[in-house]
C-alpha positions as a printed Julia matrix, in Angstrom:
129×3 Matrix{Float64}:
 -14.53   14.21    1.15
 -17.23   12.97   -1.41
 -15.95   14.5    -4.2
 -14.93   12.62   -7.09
 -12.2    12.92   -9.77
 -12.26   10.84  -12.98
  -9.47    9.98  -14.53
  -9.23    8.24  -17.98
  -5.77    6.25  -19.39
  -4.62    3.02  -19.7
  -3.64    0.01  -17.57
  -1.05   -2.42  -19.29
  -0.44   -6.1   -17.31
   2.35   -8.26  -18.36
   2.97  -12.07  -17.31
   6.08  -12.28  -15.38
   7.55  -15.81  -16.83
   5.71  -18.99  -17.45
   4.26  -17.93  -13.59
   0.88  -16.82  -12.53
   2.6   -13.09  -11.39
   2.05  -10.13  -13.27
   3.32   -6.72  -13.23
   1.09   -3.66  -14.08
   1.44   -0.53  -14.92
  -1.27    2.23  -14.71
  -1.12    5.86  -16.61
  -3.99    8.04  -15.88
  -4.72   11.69  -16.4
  -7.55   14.0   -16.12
  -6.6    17.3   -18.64
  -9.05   19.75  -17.62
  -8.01   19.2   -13.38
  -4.26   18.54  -14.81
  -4.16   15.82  -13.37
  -1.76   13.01  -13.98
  -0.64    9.69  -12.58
   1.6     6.55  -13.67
   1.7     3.56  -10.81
   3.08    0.08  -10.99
   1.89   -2.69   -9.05
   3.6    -6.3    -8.34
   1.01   -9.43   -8.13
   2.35  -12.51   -6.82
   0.23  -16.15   -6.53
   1.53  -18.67   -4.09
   0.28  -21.65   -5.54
   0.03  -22.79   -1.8
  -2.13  -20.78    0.05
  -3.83  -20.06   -2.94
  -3.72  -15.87   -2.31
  -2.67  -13.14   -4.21
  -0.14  -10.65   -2.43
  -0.09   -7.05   -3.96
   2.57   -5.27   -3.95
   2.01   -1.41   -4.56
   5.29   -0.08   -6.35
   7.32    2.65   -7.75
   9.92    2.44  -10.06
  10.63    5.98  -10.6
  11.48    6.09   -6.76
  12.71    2.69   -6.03
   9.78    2.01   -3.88
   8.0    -1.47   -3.13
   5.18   -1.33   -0.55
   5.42   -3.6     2.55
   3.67   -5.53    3.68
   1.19   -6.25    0.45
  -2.41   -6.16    0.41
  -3.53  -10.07    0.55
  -6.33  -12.16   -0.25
  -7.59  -14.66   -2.71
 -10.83  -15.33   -5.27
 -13.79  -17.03   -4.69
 -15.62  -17.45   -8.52
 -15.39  -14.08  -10.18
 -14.82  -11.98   -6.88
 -11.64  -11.58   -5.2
 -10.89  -10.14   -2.0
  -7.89   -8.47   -0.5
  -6.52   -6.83    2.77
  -3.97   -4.85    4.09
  -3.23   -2.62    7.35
  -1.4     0.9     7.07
  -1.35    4.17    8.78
  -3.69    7.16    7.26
  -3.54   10.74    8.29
  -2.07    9.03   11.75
  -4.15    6.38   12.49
  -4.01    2.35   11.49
  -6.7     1.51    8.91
  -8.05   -1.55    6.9
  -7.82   -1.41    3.39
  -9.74   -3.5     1.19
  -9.86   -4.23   -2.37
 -11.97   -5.82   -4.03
 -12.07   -7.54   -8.14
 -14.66   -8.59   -9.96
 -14.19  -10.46  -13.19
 -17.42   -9.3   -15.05
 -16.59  -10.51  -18.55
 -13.22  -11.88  -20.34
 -13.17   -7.95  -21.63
 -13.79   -6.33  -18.1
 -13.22   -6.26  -14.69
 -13.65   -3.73  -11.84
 -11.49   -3.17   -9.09
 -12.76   -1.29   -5.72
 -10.41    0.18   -2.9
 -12.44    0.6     0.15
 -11.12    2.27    3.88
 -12.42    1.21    7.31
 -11.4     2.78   10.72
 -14.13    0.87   12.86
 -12.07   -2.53   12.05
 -14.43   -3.87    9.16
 -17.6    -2.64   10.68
 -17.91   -0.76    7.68
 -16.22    0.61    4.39
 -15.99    3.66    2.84
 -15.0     3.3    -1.35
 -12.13    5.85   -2.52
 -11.37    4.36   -5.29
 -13.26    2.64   -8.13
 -11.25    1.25  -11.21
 -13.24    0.08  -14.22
 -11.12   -1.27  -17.16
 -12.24   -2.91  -20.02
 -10.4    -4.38  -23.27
C-alpha cells in the first residue's frame, strides 16, 4: 500500500540505572480513523561492540521480541537490522535515527525483500521536545 496514516501522541524514554539502556514507551492515536496505539521498546548498549540491540516489547501481553533489531551510530546517524517473517516470507528490516538537534530526532523503519537491494519506508517517526 502507499497510503499513509498519521498518528500524533507522545513518546516518553526513561534511563534504566546509571546505564546507557533506556526503556520507551510510545502512545499514539489518530481520532478521526480511531485509531490508537501504546508500544514499549527495550534499548540495550554493550559497551563492547559498541551496538545498540532493540528490543520491541509488550507489557500488556508479556511479550519481548527476539532476536532484536541491531546496529550502532556513526555521528548523528544510526543504523539498525533485524530479520523476521512478513505475510510468509523472511525480510530485512531496517531502522534508521538521526539525531537532528538536542530537541529532535527522526526515526525511519524501512522493509526489503530483495536482501538490501532496496528499501521500502513504512514507518517514519518524527519526535521533537
Amino acid at each position: 500500500s502507499h497510503d499513509w496514516v498519521t498518528y500524533d501522541g507522545e513518546d516518553h524514554h526513561h534511563k534504566i540505572l546509571t546505564s546507557n539502556a533506556n526503556l520507551e514507551e510510545f502512545i499514539v492515536d489518530n481520532p478521526q480513523l480511531h485509531l490508537h496505539m501504546h508500544a514499549q521498546t527495550l534499548r540495550l548498549f554493550n559497551p563492547t561492540t559498541q551496538q545498540w540491540s532493540i528490543y520491541p516489547l509488550d507489557v500488556f501481553r508479556g511479550t519481548l521480541d527476539v532476536p532484536p533489531v541491531v546496529g550502532h551510530f556513526t555521528g548523528r546517524r544510526g543504523e539498525f537490522f533485524h530479520q523476521e517473517n512478513f505475510k510468509g516470507r523472511v525480510i530485512l528490516v531496517r531502522y534508521i535515527w538521526i539525531d537532528l538537534s538536542p530537541k529532535a530526532a527522526r526515526m525511519e523503519q524501512s522493509f526489503s525483500d530483495d536482501g538490501g537491494k532496496s528499501w521500502e519506508v513504512n514507518w517514519i517517526c518524527e519526535l521533537s521536545r
